[in-house]
N, C-alpha and C positions, 0 to 999 in steps of 0.2 A: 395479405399484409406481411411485411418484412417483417423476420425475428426484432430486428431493432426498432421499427416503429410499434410492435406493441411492446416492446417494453418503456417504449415513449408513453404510447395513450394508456397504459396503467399504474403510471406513473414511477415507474421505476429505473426511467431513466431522463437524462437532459444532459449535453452535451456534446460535444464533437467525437466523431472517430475517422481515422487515419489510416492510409496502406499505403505502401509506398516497397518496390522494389529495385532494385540498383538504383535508387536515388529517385526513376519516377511512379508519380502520382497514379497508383492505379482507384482508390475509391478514397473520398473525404466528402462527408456528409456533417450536417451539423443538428440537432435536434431543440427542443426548449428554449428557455429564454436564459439569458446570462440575471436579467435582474427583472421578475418576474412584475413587480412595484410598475415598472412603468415601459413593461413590455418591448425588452429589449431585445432581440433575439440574438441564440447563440452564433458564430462565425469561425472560420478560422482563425481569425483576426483576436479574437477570445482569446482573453490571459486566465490562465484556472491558477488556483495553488497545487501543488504535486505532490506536497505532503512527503510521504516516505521516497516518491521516486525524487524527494533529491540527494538522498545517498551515493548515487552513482555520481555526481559533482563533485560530491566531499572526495570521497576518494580518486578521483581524477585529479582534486588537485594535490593533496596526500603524496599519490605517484610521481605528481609533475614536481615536486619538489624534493623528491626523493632522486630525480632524474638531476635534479641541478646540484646535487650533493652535499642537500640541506640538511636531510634526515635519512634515516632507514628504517624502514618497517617493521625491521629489527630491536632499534630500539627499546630499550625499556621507558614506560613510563614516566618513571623517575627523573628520568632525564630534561622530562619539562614541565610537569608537576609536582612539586612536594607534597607529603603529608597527606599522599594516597594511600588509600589500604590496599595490602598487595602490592604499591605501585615497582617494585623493585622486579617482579614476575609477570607484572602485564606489558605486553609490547603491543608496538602498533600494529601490529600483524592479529593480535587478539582481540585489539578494539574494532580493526576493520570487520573482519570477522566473523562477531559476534561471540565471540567466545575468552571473553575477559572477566566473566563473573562480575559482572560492575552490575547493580540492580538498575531495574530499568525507572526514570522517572515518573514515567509518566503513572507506574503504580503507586506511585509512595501520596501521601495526604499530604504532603505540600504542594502538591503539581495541581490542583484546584485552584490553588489562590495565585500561581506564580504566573498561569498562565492568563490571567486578564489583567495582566501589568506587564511593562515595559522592562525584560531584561539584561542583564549582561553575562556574556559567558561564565562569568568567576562567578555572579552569584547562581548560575544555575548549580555547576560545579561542585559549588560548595554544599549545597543540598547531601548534595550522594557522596564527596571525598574522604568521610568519616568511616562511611558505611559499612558494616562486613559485607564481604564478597558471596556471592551465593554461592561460589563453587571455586575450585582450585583452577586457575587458568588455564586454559587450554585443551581443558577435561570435555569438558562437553559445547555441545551451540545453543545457546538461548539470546533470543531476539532483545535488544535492548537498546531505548533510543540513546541512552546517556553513551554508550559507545563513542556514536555522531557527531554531541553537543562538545565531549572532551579532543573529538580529533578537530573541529571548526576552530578550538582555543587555540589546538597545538599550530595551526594551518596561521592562524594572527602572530603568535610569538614566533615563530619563525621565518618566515615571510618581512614582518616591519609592517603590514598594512591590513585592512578590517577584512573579513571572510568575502565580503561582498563586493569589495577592490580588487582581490586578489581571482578571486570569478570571473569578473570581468574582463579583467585583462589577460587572463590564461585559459579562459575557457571562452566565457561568451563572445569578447569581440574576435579572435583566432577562428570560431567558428561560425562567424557572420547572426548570432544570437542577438537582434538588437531590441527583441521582445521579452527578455529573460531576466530577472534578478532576484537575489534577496529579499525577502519584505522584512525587512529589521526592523521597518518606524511603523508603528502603527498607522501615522496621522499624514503619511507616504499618500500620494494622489496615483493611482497606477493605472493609463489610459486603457483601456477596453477591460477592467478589471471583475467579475465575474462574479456576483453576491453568491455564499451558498446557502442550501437551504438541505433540509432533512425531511424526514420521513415523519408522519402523521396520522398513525392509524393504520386501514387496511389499504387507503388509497391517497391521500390527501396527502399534503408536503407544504412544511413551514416553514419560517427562518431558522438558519443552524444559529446556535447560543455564540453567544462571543467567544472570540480567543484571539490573542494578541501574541502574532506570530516567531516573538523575537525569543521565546521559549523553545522554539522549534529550530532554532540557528545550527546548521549543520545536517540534522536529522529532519527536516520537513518542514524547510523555512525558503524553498523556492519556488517563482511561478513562472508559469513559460505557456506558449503555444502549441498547437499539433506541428506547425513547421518549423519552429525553431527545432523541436528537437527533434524534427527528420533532419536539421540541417547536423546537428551534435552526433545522430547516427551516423550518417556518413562520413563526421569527421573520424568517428573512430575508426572505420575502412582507412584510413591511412595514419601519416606520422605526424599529424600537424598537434594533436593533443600530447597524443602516448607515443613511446617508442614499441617496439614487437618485444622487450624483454618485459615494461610495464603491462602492457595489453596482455599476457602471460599469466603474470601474478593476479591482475583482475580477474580474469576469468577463469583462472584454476579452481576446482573444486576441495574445498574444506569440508570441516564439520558443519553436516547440517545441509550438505548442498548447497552453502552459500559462495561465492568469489565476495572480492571487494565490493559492497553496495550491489548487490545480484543476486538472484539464486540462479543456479546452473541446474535445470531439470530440463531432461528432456519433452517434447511435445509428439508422444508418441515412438515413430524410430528417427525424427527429426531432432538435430541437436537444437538447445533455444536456451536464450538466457535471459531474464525475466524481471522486472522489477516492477510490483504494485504500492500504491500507499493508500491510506485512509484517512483523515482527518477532518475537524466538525464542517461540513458540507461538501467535502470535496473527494473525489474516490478518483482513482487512478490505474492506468494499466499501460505499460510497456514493453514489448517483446521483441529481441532480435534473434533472427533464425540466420546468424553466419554464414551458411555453406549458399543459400537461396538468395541471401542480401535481404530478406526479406525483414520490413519494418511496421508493426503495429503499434497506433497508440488507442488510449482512450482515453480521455480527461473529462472529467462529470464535476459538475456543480448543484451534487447532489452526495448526500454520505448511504443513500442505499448504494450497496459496494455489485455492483450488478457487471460493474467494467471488465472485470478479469476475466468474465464470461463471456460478454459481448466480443473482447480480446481474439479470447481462442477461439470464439466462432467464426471472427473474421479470417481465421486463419486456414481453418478447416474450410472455409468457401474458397479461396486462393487454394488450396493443397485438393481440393474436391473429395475432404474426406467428412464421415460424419460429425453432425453437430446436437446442440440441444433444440427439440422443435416445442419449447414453449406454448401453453392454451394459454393460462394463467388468468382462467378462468373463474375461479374462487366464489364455484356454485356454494349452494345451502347443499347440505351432507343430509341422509336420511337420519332419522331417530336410531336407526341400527347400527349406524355405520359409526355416529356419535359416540354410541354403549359401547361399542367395543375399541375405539380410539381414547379415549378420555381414561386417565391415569397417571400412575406414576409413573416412570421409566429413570432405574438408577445406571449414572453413563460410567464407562470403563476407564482404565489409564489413561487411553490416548485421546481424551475430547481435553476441551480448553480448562477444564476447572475438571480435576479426576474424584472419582465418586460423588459429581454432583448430580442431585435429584430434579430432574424434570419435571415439572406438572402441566399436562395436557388436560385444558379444558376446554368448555362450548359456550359461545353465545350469540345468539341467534343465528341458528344451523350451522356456524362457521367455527373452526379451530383457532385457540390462542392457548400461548404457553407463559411459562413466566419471562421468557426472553425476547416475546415478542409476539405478532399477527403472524399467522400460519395464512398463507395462501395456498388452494388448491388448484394444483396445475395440474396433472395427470393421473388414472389410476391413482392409488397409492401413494404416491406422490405429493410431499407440500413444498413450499417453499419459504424459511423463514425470511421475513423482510428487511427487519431491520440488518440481517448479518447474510443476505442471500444464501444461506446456508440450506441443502435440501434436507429434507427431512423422510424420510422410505418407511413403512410401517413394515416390519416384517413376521411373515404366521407360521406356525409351526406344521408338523405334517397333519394335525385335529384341522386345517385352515384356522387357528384361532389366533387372533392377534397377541404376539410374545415380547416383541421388540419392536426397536426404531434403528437404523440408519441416520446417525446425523453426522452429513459427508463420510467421514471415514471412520467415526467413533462409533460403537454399539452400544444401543442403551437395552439396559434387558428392563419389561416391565414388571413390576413388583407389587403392584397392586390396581 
């Protein structure tokens, strides 16, 4: 069995993935059903939502209008927002970025209620326009969708036309996208459109909760195909979107490792420039390897975030180098193995929440934490599910279990 059919039959995965180099088709396979209800199955033909990877949209049109000598990246905010904090030090060069210190919405306790209602950019806006700044612009990179939703505004006031007009005609029809758009209306009929659904325990998979995607305008309010956006990949192989001075500025590396809408990290000694997203059902993965031409997508209608894996695995089979060989198996543990996993483990600076306290526990011979079902794939080895994040137990020179591995964070155990 293929890496990606069990992660099919253990449910951690459903939908399409994609390879494609100089433009052809070398693998597209499709997995699960788009709308499980009344057993639809997935296709190419599948519209998913992309969630984060519509980043790279916003800023393509950002650039394209920056090319027609509407704005400059330069810019200060001020310049089209009032009565921003900081806005006189934030440019669009810091919103693209990530590095404009603008807090991010989607943390703040209004973004529960704003998002199952129909928005408009200014009332998002205004949410966060008050705000203090987390930080002095420019200082550092921290991920923030309100960046997105403020350059979508700036992308309408300048332009004359809605975010989703303005896509259209400069992105999606120039690049022959005729399966691509905005979801701004909730009540929008969108043909082959892809229900998503979430995670359920250690194996099982639900409906994802509502959200009403006009919250996401800018920062993760586009849906598209695998071929649409092999076709947007090749456009950017030439000049029909960007010129070579914009295509530049996108893919230069800032703070953070990010370009415009991108992270710039390498894949090994392979250069590769990357965009994933996440949002309630839908997980995504995008990677362009420049020098090779070479185009991976993933798009799930599924919020287990399994894509970015399945991504670079596909890549590592094209390139023939190693990958991850998944059992994911998620046997019963002995009673020993239990006693000595089960604890606290307090995590270091670098995990998502710094000095937060893990608790690893057991029920019925299997591992769960407070962030979720532990699945046992190899040795040592778990897998958390809802965030595919690994988990490595690790023992000290006694063999005695000390720590955890979670991805690249250290959790030391404490008790």
């Amino acid at each position: 069995m293929s890496v990606f059919s069990l992660m099919f039959v253990s449910g951690n995965f459903m939908g399409t993935i994609f390879v494609s180099k100089d433009g052809q088709v070398l693998y597209e396979k499709s997995f699960g059903r788009a709308v499980i209800e009344w057993n639809v199955a997935n296709s190419n033909a599948t519209v998913y939502h992309l969630a984060s990877l519509s980043k790279p949209f916003t800023a393509t049109a950002i650039l394209q209008l920056e090319q027609q000598g509407k704005l400059s990246v330069q810019d200060p905010l001020s310049k089209y927002i009032s009565g921003f904090t900081g806005g006189n030090k934030i440019t669009l060069h810091h919103l693209l970025s990530h590095s404009s210190g603008i807090p991010n919405i989607n943390n703040m306790p209004e973004y529960n209620t704003l998002s199952v209602s129909p928005q408009r950019l200014d009332s998002i806006i205004n949410v966060f326009r008050s705000k203090p700044l987390d930080f002095e612009p420019g200082s550092i990179f921290s991920y923030s969708n309100s960046n997105y939703n403020v350059l979508a505004y700036i992308i309408e006031k300048v332009s004359g036309v809605t975010y989703q007009e303005f896509l259209k005609r400069n992105i999606f029809d120039v690049a022959g996208m005729s399966n691509t758009l905005h979801h701004g209306h909730a009540l929008e009929i969108i043909t082959h459109m892809a229900t998503g659904y979430k995670e359920a325990g250690r194996t099982e998979i639900q409906r994802a909760p509502y959200l009403d995607w006009s919250v996401k305008t800018g920062n993760g309010s586009i849906c598209s195909t695998v071929e649409d956006l092999n076709r947007f990949d090749q456009a950017l192989y030439s000049e029909k979107l960007l010129n070579l001075q914009s295509k530049a500025k996108m893919f230069a590396k800032y703070l953070g490792d990010v370009g415009y809408g991108w992270y710039i990290r390498p894949d090994g000694d392979r250069e590769r420039v990357y965009m994933s997203g996440r949002s309630p059902g839908f997980s995504t993965y995008y990677a362009r390897y420049p020098k090779e031409k070479l185009c991976v997508l993933v798009l799930e209608n599924l919020y287990v975030p399994s894509a970015r894996e399945i991504g670079q695995s596909l890549a590592s089979i094209v390139f023939n180098t190693p990958y991850p060989q998944r059992k994911l198996a998620d046997d019963i543990l002995s009673p020993d193995k239990i006693a000595e996993y089960k604890g606290r483990y307090e995590m270091d600076s670098s995990f998502f929440r710094p000095g937060y306290v893990l608790k690893i526990t057991e029920e019925k011979g299997k591992l769960i934490c407070d962030l979720g079902d532990m699945l046992h794939d190899v040795d040592e080895e778990f897998i958390l599910r809802s965030y595919w994040s690994i988990i490595r137990f690790q023992r000290n020179a006694k063999n005695h279990v000390e720590g955890i591995l979670f991805d690249n964070s250290i959790g030391r155990k404490i008790d």
